[in-house]
N, C-alpha and C positions, 0 to 999 in steps of 0.2 A: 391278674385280669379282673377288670371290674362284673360284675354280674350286667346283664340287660334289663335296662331299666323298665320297669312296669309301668311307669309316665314318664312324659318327657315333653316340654316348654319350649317350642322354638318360635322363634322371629320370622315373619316372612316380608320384608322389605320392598319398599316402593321403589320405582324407576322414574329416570326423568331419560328422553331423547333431547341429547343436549343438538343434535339438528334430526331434517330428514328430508334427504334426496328419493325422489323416486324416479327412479332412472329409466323405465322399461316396464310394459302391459304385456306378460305372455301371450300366447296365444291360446291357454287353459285358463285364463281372464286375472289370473294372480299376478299383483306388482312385484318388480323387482325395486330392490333401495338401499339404499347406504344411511346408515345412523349411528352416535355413539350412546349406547344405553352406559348411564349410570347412577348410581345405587342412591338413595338418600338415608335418611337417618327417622322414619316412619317407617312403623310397621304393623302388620297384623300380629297376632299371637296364636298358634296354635298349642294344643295341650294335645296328648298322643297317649291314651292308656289303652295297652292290651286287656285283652277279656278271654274268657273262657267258651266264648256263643261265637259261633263261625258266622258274625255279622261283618259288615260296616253301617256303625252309625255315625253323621255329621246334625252336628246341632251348633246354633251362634247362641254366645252368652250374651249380645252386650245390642241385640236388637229392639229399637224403641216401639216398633210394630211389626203385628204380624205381613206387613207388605216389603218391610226390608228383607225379611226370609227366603233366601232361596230354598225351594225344593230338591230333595235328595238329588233325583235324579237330573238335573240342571246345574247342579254345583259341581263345580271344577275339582274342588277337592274329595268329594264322594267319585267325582269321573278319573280321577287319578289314583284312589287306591283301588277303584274296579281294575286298573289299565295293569296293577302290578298284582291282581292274584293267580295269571297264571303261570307265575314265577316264585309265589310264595314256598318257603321252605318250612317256616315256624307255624303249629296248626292255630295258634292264637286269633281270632277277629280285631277289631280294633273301632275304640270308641274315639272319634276326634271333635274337640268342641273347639271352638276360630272366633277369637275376640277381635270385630271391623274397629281399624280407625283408619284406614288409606281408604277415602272416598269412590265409590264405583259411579263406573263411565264417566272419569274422569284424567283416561290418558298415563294413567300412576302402575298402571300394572299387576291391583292388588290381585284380582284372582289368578291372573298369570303366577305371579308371585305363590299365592296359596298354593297353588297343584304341583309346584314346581318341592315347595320345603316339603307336601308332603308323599314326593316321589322319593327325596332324599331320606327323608325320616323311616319311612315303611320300607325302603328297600333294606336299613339296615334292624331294623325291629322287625320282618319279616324273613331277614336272610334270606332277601332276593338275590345276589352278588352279578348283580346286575352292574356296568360300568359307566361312569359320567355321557360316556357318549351313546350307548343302550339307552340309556335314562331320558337323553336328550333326545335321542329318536322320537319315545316313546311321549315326550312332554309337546314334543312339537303338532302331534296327533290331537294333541287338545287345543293346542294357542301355538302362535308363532311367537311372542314372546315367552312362553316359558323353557327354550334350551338356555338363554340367558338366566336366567334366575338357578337353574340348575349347574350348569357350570360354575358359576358364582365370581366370577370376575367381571370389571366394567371391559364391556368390549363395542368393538367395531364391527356391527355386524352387516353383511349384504344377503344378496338370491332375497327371500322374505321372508328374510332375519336369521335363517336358520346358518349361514356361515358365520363363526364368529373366529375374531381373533381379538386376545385379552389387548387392552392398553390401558395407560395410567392416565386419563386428564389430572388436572389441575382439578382439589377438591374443596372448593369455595363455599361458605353459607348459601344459602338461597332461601327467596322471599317466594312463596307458590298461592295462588289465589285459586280457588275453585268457587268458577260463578257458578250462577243456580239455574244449569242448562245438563243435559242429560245426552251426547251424542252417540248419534249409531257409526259406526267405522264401517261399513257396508255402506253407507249412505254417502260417504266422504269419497271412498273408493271408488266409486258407479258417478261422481261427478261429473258431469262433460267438463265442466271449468278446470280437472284438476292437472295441473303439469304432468307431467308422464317422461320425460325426457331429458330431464336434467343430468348434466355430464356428471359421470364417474370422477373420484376424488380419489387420491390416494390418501392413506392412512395417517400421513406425515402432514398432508396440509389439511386434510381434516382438524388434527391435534392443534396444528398453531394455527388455521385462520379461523375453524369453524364451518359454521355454513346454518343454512336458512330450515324451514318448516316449508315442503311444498304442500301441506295439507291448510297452514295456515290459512291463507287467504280466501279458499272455500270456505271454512269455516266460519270466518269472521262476516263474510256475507252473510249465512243459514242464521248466526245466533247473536244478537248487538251484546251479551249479556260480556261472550268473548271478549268481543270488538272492544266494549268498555274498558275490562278489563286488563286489556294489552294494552291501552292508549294510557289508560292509570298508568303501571307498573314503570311504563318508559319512562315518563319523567324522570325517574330515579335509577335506570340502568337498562340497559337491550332487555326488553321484552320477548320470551317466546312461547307459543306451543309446545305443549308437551304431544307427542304420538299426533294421533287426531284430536285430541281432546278431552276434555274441556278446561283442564288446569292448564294455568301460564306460570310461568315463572323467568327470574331476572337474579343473575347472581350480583353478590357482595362478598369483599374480601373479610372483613370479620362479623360476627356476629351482632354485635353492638351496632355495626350499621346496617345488617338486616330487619334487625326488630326494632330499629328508629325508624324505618320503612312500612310496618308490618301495622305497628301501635296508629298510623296514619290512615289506614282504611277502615272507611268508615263500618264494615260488615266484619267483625271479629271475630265469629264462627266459621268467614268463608276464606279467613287467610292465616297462612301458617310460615314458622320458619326451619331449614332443614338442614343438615350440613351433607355435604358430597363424599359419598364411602366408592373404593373400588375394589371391596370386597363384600360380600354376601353373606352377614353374619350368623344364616341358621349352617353356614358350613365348617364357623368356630364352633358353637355349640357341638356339634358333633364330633370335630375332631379333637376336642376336649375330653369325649367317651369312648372309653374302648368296651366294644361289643366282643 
């Protein structure tokens, strides 16, 4: 048995909503939806060293101002090891530093993503033995995207998000654009304009027909930056919304024809190309270590 690692380097992986039905407005104001969350080939990087000082500290390496900084107590990742100390079992604190490159309020998931690898990572550098769906519980307390990220398969999720069941799309390149628009998902959700009604899908026609963005077309009204964007991308393949926003993206069957798409817009820092994972790779890393 390997020892517990002192550091440890994992991946926290972007998301794309390859659609999103919203089916239903409770009556405690939360939607109901059906969407297929799946994994791209972008990620942030977290680094995980135990410490001797009963802290947690979060700090970013790779911020160009101090305005991209989130603060301790607003960060996802600092609110997700608060959420597992009182289950911690090892007396160690834990210093965690998080290199950005999935763009925020940009519909990708990253902090979702971030809280989610490091529920995973601290519960087993903490010997919480706390289980995928504890974990999930507890992830969902922060974000509705992060039981997906914690489970770590592409799935079909409904209620608001938190039901999931794994499926395998088809996992194609993709061409993703992130205009220079910054949206609030509260703002999207509070829309009078926004659908609310859209029929239930079963899981099977989801898979083979797909289906649409009901958040899309509020959006593209609020932000031309969008609207641009998606009317670009089309030319060259179905244009969509990722989540609420602000990144679109259009898949392609191989690479080479992604980034003959990609090399074509004009703003080169605002588009990227990705490939389609249906697996969650901070959860190889780990099961690569025996604790």
């Amino acid at each position: 048995m390997k020892q517990t690692p002192t550091t440890l380097s994992v991946p926290a992986p972007a998301k794309l909503n390859l659609f999103l039905h919203i089916t239903n407005q409770r009556s405690d104001g939360y939607h109901e939806l059906q969407t297929i969350f799946q994994f791209i080939d972008l990620s942030d990087t977290l680094e995980f060293t135990l410490t001797d000082t009963d802290e947690i500290r979060v700090t970013q390496q790779n911020a160009h101002s101090t305005s991209e900084i989130i603060e301790e107590k607003d960060n996802l990742i600092y609110k997700a090891a608060t959420a597992l100390l009182p289950y911690r079992q090892a007396p160690q604190g834990i210093r965690i530093k998080y290199e950005k490159r999935i763009p925020s309020g940009a519909g990708l998931g990253g902090g979702s993503s971030d809280a989610a690898t490091t529920l995973l990572v601290l519960n087993e550098l903490w010997q919480c033995q706390q289980s995928l769906e504890q974990l999930r519980a507890i992830g969902l307390k922060l974000g509705a995207d992060v039981p997906v990220f914690v489970n770590g398969t592409a799935a079909f999720a409904e209620g608001v998000g938190e039901h999931l069941t794994p499926v395998s799309p088809n996992t194609p390149w993709y061409v993703v654009i992130k205009p220079n628009a910054h949206i609030s998902t509260a703002e999207i959700f509070s829309h009078p304009d926004l659908t609310r009604n859209t029929p239930t899908l079963k899981i099977s026609a989801a898979l083979e027909h797909g289906g649409h963005n009901d958040c899309e077309n509020v959006v593209r009204a609020l932000y031309s930056e969008v609207d641009q964007a998606l009317k670009w991308l089309a030319k060259f393949s179905p244009s969509k919304l990722t989540g609420t926003g602000a990144c679109v993206f259009a898949e392609f069957p191989t690479e080479s024809e992604a980034l003959a798409v990609a090399q074509q817009y004009a703003d080169s820092t605002a588009i990227f190309v990705a490939k389609g994972m249906n697996d969650n790779p901070a959860h190889r890393v780990l099961q690569e270590l025996t604790f």
